[in-house]
N, CA and C of each residue as an Amber inpcrd file, in Angstrom:
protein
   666
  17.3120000   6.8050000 -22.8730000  16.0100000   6.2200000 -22.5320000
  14.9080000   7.1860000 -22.9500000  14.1400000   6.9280000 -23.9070000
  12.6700000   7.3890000 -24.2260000  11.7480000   7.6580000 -23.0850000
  11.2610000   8.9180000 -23.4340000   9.9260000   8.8190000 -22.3460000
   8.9830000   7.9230000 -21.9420000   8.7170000   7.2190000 -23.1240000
   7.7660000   5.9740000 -22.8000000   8.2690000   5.4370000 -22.0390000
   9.9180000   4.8950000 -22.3210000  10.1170000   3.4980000 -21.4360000
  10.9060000   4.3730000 -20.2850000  10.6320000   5.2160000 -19.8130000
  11.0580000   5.6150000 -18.3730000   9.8320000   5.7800000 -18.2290000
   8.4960000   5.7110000 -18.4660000   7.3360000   5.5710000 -17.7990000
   6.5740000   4.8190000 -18.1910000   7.0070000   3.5810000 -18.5890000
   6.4160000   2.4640000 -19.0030000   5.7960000   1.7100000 -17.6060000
   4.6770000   1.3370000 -17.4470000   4.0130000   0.9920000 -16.6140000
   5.1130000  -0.2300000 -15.9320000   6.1950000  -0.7430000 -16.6920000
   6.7210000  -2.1540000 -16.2910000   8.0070000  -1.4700000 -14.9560000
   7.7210000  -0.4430000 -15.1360000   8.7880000   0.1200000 -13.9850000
   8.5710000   0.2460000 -13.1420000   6.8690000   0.2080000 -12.9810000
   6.1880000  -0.1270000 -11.2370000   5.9340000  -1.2650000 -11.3410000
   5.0840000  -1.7460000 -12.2240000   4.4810000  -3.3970000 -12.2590000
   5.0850000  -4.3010000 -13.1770000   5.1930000  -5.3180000 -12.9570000
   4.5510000  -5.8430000 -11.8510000   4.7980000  -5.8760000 -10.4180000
   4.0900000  -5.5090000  -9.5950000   4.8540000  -5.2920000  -8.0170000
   5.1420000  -6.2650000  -7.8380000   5.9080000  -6.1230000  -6.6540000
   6.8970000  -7.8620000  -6.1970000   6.2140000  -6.9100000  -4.5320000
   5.7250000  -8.2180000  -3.5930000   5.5820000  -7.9370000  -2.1680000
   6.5200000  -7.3990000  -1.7520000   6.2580000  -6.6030000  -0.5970000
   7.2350000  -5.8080000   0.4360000   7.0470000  -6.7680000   1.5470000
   8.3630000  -7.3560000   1.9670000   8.4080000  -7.8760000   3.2550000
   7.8080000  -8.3120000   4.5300000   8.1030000  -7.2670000   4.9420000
   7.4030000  -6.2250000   5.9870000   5.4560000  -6.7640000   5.9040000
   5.0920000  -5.9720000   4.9340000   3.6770000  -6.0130000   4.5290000
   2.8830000  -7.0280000   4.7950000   4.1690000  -8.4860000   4.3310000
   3.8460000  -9.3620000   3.3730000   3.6360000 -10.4110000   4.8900000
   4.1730000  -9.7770000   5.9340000   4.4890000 -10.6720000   7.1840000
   3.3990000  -9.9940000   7.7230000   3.0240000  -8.6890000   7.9360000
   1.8890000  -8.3100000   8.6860000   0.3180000  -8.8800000   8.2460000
   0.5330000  -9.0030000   6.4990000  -0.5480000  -9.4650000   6.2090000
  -0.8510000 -10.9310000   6.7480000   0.0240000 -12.1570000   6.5180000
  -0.3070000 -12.8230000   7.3760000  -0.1160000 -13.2940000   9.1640000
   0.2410000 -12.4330000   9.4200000  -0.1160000 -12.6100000  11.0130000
  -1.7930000 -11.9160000  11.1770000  -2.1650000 -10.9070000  10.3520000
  -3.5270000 -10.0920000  10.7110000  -4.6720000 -10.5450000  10.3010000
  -4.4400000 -10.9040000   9.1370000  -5.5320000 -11.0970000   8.2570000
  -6.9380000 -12.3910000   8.3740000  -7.3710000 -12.0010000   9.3860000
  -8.1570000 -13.0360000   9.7120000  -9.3990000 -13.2960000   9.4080000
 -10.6010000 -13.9740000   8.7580000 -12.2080000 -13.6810000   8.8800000
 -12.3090000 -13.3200000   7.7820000 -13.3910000 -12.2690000   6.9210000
 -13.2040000 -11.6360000   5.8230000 -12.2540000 -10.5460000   5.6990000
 -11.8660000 -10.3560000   4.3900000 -10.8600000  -9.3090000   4.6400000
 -11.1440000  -8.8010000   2.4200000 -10.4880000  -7.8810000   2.6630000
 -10.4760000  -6.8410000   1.1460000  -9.2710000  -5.9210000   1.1710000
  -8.2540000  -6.8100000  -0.1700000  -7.6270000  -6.4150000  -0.5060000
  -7.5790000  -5.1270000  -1.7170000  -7.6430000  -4.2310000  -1.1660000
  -8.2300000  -2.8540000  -1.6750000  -7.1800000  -1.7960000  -2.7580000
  -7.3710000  -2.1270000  -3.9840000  -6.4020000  -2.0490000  -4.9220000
  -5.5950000  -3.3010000  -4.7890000  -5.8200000  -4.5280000  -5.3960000
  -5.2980000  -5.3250000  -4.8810000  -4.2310000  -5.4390000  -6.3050000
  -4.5370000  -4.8300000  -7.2940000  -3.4270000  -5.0670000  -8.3770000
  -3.2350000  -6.1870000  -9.2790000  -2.4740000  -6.9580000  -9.3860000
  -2.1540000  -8.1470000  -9.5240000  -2.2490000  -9.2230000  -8.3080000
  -2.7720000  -8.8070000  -7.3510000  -2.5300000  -9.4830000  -6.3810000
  -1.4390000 -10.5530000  -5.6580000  -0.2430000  -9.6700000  -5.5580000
   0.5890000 -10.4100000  -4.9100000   0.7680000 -10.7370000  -3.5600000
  -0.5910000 -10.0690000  -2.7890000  -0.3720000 -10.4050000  -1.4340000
  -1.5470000 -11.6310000  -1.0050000  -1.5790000 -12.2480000  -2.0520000
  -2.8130000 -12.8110000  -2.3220000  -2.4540000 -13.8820000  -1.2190000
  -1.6390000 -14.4280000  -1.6660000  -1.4690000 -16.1480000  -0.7630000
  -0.5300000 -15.6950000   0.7330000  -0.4900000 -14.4840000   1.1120000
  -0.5920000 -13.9840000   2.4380000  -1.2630000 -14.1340000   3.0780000
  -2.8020000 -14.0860000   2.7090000  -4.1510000 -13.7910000   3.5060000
  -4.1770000 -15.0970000   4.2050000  -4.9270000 -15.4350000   5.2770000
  -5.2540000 -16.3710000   6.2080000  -6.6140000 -16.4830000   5.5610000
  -7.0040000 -15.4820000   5.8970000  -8.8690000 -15.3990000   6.0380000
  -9.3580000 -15.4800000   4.1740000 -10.7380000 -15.0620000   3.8930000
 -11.0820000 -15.2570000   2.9020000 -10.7620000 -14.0530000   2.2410000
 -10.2850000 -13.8890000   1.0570000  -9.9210000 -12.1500000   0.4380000
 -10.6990000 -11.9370000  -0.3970000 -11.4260000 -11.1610000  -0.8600000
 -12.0060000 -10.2290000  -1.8660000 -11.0380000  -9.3220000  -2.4990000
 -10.7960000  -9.4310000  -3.3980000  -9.5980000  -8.4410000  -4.1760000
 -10.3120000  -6.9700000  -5.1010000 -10.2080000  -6.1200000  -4.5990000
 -10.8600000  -5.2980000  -5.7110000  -9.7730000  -3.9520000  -6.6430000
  -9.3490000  -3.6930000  -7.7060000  -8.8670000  -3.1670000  -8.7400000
  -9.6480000  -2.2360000  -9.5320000  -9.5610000  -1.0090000 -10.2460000
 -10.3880000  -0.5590000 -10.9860000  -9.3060000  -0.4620000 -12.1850000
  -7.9350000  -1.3190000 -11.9970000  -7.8460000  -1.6230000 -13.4680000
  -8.1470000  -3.0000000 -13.9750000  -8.8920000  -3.5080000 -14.7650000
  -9.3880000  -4.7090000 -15.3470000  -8.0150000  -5.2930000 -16.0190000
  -7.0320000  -4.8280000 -16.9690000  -6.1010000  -5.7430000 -17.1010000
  -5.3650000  -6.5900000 -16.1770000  -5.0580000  -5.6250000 -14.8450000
  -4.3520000  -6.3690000 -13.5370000  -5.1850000  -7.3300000 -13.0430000
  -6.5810000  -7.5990000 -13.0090000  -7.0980000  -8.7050000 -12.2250000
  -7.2980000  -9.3820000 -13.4950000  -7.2950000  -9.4420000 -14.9950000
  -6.9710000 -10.2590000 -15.6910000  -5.5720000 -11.1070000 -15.6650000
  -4.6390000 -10.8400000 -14.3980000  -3.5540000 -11.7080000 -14.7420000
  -3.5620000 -12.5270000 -13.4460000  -4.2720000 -12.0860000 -12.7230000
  -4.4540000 -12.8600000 -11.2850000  -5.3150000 -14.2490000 -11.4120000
  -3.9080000 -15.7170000 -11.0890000  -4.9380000 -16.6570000 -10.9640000
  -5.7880000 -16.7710000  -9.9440000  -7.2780000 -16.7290000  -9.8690000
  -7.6710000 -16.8300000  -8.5140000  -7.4860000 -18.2390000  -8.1370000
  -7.3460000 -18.1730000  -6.4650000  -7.7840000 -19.7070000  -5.6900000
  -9.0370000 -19.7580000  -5.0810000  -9.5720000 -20.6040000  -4.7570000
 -10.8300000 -21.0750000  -4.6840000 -11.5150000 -20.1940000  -3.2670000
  -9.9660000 -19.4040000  -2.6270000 -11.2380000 -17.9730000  -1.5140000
 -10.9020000 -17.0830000  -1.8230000 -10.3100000 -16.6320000  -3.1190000
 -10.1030000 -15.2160000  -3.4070000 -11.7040000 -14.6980000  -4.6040000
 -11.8150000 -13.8220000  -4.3610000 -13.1030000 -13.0370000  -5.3080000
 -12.4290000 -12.0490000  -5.9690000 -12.9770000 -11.7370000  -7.2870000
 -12.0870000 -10.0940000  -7.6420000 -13.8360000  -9.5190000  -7.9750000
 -13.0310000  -7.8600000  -7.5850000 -14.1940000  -7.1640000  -8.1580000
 -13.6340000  -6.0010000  -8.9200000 -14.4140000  -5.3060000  -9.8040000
 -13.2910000  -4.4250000 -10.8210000 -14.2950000  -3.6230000  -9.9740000
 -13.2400000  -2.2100000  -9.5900000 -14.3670000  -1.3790000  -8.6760000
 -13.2790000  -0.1940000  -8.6540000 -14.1100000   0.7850000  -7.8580000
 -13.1440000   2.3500000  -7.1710000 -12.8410000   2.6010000  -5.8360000
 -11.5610000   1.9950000  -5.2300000 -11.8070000   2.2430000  -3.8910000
 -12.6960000   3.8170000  -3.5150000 -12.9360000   4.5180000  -3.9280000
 -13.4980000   5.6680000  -3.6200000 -14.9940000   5.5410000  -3.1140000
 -15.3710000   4.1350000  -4.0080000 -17.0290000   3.9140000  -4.1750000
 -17.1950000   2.7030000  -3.5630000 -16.5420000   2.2570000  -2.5380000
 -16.7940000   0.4530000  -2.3250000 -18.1520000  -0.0710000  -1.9620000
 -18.3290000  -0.9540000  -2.8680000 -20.0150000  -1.2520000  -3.3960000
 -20.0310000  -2.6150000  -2.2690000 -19.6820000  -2.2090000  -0.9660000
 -20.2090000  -2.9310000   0.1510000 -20.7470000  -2.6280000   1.2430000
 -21.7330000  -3.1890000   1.9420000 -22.1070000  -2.9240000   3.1370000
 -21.1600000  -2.1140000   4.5280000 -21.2580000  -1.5890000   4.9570000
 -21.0920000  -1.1380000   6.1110000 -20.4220000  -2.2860000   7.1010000
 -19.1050000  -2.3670000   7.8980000 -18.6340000  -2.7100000   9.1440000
 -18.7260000  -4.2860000   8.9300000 -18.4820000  -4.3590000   7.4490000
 -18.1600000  -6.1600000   6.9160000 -16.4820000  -6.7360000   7.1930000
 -15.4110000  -5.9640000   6.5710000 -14.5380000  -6.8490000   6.7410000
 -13.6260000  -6.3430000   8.1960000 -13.2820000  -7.8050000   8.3210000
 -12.7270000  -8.1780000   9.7620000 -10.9060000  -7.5220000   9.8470000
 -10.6260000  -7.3670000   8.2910000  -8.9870000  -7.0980000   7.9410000
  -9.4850000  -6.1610000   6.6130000  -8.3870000  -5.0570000   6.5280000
  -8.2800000  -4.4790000   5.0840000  -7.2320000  -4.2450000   4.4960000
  -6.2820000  -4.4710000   3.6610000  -5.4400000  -4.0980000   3.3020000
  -5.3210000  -2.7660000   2.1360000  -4.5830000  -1.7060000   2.1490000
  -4.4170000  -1.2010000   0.9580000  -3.0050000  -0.5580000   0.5830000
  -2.3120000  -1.6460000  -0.2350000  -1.2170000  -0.9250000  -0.0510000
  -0.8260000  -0.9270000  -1.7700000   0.2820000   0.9370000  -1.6140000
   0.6210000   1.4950000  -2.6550000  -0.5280000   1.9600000  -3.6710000
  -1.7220000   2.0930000  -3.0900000  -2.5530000   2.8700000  -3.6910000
  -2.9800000   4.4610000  -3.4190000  -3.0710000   4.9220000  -2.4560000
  -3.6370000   5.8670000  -2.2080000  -2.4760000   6.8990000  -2.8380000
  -1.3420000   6.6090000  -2.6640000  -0.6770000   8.2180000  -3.1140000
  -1.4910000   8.4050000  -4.7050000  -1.8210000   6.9440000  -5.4650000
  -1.9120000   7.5200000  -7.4900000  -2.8730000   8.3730000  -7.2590000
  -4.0890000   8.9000000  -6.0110000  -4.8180000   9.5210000  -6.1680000
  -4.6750000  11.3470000  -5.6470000  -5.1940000  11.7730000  -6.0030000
  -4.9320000  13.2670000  -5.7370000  -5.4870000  13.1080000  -4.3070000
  -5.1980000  14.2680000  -3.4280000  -5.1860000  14.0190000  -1.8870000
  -7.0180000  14.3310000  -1.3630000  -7.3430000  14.7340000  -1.8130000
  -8.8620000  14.9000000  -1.6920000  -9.5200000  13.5280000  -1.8350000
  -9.3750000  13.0820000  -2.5650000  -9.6540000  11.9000000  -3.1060000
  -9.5940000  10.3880000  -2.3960000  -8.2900000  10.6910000  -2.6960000
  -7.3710000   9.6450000  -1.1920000  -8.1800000   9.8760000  -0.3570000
  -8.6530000  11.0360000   0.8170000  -8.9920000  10.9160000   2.0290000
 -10.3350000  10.6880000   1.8260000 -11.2780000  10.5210000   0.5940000
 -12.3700000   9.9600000   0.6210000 -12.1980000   8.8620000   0.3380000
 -11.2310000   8.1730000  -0.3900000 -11.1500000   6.3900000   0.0210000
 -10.6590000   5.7280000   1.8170000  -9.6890000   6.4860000   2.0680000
  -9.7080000   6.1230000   3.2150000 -10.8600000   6.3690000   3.9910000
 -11.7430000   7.0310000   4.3610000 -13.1050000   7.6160000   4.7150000
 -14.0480000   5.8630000   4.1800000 -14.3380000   5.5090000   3.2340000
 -14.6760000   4.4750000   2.6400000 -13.4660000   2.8900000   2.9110000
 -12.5360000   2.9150000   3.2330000 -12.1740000   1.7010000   3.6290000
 -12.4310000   1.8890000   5.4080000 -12.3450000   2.9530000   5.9990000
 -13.0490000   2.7360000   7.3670000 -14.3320000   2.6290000   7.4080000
 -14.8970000   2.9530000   6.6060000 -16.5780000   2.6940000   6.5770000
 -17.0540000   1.3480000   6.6550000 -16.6400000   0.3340000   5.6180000
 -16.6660000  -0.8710000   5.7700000 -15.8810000  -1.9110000   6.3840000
 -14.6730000  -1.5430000   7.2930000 -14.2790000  -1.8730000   8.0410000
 -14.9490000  -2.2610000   9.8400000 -14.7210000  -3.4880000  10.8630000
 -14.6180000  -3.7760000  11.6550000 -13.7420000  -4.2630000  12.2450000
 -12.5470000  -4.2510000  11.6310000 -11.5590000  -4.2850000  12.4370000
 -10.0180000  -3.7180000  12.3630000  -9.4200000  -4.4150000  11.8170000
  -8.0880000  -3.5370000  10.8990000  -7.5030000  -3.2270000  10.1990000
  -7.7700000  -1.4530000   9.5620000  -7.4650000  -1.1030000   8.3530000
  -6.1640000  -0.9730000   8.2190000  -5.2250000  -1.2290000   7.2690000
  -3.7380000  -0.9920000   6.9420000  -3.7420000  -0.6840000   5.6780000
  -3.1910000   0.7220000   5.6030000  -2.5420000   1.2510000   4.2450000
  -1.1460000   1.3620000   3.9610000  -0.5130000   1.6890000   3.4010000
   0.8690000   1.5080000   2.9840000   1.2800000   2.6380000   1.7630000
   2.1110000   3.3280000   2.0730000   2.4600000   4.1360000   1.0980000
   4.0480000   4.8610000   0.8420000   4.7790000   5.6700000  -0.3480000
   6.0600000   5.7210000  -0.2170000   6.0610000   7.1820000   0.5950000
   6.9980000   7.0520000   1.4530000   7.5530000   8.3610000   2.4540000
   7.4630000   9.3920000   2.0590000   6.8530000  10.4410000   1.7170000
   7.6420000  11.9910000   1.0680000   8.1340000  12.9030000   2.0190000
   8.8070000  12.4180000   3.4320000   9.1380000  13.3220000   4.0740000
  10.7800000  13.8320000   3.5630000  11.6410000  14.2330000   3.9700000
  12.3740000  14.9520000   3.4640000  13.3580000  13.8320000   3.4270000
  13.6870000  13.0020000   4.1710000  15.2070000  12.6550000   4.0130000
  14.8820000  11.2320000   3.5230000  14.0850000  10.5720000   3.3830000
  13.5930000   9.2030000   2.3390000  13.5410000  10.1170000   0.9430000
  12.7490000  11.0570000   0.9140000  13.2600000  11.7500000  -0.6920000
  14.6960000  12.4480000  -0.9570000  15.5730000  13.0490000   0.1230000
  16.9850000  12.7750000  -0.4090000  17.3980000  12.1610000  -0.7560000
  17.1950000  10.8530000   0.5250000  17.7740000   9.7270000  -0.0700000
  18.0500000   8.9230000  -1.5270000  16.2960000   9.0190000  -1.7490000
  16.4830000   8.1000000  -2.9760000  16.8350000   9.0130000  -4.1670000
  16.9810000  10.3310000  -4.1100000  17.5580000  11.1200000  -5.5310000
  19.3120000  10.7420000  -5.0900000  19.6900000  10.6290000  -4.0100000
  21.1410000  10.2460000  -3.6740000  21.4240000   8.8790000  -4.3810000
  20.8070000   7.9070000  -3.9000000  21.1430000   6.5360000  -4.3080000
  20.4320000   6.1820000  -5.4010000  19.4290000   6.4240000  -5.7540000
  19.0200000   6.2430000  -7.1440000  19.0600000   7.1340000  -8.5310000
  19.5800000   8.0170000  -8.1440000  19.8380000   9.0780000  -8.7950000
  18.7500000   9.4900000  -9.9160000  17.2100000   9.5340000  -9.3390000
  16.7690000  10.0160000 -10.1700000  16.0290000  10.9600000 -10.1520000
  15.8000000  11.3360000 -11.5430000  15.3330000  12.8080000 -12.1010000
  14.4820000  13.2760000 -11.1140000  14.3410000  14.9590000 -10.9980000
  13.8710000  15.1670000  -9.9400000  12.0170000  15.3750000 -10.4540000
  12.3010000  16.0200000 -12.2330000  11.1790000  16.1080000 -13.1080000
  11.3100000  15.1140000 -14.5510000  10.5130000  15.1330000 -14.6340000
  10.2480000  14.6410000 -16.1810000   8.5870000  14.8620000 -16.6800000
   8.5740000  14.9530000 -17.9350000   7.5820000  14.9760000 -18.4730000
   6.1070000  13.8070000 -18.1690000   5.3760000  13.9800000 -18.0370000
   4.1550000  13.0120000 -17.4280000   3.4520000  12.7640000 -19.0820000
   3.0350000  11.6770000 -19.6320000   2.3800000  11.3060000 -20.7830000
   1.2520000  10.9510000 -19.9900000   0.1460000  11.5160000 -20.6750000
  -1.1380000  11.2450000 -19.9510000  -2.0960000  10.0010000 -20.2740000
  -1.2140000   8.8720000 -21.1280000  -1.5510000   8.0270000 -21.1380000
  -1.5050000   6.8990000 -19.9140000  -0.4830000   7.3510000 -19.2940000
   0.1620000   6.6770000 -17.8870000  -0.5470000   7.0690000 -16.7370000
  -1.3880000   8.4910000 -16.8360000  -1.9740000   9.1210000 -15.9820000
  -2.4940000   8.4190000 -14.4850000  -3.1550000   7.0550000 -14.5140000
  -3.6280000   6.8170000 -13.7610000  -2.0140000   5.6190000 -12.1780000
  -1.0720000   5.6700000 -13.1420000   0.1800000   4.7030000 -12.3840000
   1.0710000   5.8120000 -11.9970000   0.8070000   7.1650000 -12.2830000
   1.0680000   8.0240000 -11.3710000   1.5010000   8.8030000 -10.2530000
   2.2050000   8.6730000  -9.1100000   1.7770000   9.3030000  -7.9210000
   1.1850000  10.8570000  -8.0320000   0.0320000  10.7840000  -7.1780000
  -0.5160000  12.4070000  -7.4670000  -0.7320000  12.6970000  -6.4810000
  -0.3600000  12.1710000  -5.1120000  -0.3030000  12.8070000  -3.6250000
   0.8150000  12.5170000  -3.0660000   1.2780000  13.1850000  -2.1600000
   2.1860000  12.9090000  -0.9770000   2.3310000  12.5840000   0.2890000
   2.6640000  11.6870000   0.7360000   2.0850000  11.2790000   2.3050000
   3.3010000  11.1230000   3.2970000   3.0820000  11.6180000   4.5480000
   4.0560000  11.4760000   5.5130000   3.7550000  10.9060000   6.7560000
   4.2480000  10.5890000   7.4360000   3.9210000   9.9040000   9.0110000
   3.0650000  10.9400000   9.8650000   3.3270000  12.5770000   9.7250000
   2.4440000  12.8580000   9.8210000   1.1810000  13.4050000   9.4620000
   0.8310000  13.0560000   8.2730000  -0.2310000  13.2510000   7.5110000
  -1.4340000  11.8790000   7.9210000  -0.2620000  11.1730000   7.9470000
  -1.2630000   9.8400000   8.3650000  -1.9210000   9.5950000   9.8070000
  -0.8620000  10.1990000  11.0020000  -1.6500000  10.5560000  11.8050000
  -2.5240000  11.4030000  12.3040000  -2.6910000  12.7630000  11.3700000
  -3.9580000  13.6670000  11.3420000  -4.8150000  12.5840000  10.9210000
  -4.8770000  11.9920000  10.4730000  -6.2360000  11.0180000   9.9090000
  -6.1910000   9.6340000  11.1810000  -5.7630000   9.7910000  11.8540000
  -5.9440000   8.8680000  13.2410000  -5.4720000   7.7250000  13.2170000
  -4.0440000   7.9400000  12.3380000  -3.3420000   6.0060000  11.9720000
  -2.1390000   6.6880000  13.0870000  -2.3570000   4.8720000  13.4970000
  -0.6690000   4.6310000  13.8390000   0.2140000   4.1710000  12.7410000
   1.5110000   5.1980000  12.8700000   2.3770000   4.8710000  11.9840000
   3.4290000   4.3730000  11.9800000   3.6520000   3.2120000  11.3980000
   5.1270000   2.6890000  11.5850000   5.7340000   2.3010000   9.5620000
   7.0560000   2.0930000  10.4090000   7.8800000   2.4360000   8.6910000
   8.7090000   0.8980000   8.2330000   8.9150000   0.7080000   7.4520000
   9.4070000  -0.3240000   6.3830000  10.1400000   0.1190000   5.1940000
  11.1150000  -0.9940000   4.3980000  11.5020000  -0.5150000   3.1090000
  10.7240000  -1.1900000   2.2500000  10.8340000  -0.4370000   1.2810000
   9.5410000  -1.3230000   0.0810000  10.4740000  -2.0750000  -0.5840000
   9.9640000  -3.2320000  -1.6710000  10.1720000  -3.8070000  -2.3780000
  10.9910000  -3.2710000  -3.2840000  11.0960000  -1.8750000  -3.8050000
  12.2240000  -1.6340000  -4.9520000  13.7110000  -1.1960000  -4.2850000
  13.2640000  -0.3030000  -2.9840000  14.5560000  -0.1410000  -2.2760000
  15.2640000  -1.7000000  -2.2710000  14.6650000  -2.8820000  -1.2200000
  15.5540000  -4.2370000  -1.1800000  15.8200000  -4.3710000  -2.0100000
  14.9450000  -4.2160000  -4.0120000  15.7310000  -5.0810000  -4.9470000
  16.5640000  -4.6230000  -5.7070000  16.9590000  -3.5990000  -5.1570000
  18.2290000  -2.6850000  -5.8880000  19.3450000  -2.6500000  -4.8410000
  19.1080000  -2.4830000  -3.6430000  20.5520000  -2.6340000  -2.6890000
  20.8360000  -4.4140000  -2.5210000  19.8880000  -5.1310000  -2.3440000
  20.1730000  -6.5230000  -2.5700000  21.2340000  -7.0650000  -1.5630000
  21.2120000  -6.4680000  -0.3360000  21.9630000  -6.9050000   0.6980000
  21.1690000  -6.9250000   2.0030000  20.3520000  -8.1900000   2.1230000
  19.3010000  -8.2820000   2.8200000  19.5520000  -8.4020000   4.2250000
  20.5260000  -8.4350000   4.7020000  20.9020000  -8.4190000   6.1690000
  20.8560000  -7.2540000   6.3170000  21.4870000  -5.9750000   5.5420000
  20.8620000  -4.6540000   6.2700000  19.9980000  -4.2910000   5.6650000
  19.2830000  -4.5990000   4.8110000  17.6210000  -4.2730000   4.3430000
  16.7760000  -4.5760000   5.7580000  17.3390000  -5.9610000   6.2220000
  16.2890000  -6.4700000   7.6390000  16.8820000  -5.3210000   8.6490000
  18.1110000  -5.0970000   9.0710000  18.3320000  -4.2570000  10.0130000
  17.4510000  -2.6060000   9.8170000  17.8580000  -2.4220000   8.7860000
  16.9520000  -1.0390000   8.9230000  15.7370000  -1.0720000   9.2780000
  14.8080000  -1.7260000   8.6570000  13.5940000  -2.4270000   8.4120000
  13.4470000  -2.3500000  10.1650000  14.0180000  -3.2390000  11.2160000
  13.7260000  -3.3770000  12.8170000  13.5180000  -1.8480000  13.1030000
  14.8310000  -1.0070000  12.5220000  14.8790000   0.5480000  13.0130000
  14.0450000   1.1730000  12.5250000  13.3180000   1.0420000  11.3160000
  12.5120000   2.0250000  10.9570000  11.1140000   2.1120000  11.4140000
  10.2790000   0.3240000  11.3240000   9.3620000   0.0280000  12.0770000
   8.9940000   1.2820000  13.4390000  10.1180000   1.7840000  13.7800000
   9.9600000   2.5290000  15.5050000   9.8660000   3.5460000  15.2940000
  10.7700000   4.1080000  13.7990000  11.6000000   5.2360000  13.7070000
  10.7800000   6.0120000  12.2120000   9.5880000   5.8950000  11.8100000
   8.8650000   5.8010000  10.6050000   9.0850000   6.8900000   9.7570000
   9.7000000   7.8550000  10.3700000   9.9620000   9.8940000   9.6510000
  11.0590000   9.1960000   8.8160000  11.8940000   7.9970000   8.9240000
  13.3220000   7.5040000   8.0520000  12.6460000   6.6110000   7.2540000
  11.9430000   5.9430000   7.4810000  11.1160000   4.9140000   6.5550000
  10.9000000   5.0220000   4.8460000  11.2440000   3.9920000   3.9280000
  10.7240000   4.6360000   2.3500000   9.7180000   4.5370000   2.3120000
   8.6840000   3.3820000   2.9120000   7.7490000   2.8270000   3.2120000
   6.8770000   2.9940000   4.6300000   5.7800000   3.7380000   4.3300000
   5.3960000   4.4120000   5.9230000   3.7560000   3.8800000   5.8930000
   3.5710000   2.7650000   7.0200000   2.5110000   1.9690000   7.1140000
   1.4890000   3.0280000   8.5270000   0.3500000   2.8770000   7.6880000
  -1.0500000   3.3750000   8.6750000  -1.7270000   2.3480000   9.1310000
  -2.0630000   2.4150000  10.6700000  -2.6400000   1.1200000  10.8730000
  -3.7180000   1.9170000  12.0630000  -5.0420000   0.8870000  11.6570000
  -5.9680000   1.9450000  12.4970000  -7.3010000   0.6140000  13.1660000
  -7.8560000   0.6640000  13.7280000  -8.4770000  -0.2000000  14.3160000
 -10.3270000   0.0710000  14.2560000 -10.7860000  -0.0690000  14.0130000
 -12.6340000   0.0160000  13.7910000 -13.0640000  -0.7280000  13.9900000
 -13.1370000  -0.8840000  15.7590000 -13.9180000  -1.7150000  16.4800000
 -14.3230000  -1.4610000  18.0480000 -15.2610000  -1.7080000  18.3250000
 -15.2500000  -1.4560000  19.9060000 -14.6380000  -1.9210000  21.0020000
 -13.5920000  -2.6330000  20.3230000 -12.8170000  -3.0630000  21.6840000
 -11.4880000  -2.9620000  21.1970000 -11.0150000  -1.6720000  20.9840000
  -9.7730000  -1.4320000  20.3820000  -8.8350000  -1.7790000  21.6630000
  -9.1030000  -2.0010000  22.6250000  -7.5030000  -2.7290000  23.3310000
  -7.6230000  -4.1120000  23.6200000  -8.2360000  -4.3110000  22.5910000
  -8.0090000  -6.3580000  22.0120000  -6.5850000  -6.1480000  20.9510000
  -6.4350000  -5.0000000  20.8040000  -5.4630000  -4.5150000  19.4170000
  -4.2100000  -4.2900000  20.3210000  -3.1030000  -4.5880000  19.2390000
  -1.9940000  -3.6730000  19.9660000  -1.5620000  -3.7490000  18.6580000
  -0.6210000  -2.4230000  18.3260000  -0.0920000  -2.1740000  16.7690000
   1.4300000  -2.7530000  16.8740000   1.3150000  -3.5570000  15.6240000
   3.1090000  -4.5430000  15.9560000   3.5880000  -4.9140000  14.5320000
């Protein structure tokens, strides 16, 4: 396998929903809401409420059909060119690690800014035994060469359950979408999935969930 095509963008994207995510998004998502890096938007027909999708890559929201309440905006989560304490739901998931960690915590800083109610990010585990794991079962390389054409599909931070709660999220854990579509035995994909939800330090998938509103015990995290 060539360098290119072991870092051919088609080895992350097109994303396929994560489960998990894909169920929280619609039980939460109520009122306005901004799907923040929304990608291709596959969590699109999740949403309840009205979505705003925003991407700062322009080919990915070129493949998204919109429906008649989705909006796209080509933008930087870093810079979100909205008002203050607008949406009611936020989603952002599998974005924040491509950014370097400085960075990251000024988008998150900016999706609570325009938030009023509940922010959810989503990102892959780097605590120690989700990264054994997957060099165990997936057996892959621990380095390889980075082409800086790919630069931006990246991961360039690392995040853990507790990294996310220095920044004031509750954290709970899930498997992502590439773990299920490679073990492909969805009865214990769901079983872990119940255990990890509780158990998030085992999680591949480690969800932040945070509340920006004044009546945070209208909330309960689930």
């Amino acid at each position: 396998m060539s360098e290119k095509t072991a870092y051919s963008p088609a080895r992350e994207y097109p994303l396929l929903p994560t489960k998990k995510i894909e169920k929280l998004v619609s039980e939460y998502s109520n009122g306005l809401c901004l799907d923040a890096g929304c990608g291709k938007g596959v969590y699109f027909d999740s949403f309840k409420g009205e979505v705003i999708g925003l991407d700062v890559t322009l080919s990915f929201l070129k493949e998204i059909t919109a429906k008649d309440k989705n909006y796209l905006i080509l933008g930087d989560i870093r810079f979100l060119p909205f008002r203050d304490r607008i949406f009611d739901f936020i989603l952002c998931s599998q974005v924040i690690e491509h950014l370097q960690e400085h960075e990251a915590r000024k988008a998150i800083r900016e999706l609570e800014r325009v938030a009023r109610g509940r922010v959810q990010v989503d990102m892959p585990n780097q605590g120690f035994l989700p990264k054994f794991l997957r060099l165990l079962i997936f057996r892959e390389p621990r380095k390889r060469p980075l082409p800086t054409d790919l630069y931006p599909l990246l991961h360039h931070s690392s995040w853990t359950k507790k990294k996310l709660e220095l920044l004031g999220f509750d954290v709970r854990g899930c498997l992502g979408w590439v773990t299920r579509n490679r073990i492909k035995i969805q009865f214990l994909c769901d079983l872990y999935d119940s255990l990890v939800w509780w158990i998030p330090w085992m999680a591949g998938t480690i969800i932040g969930i945070k509340f920006l509103s004044p009546n945070k015990e209208d909330y309960s995290v689930r």
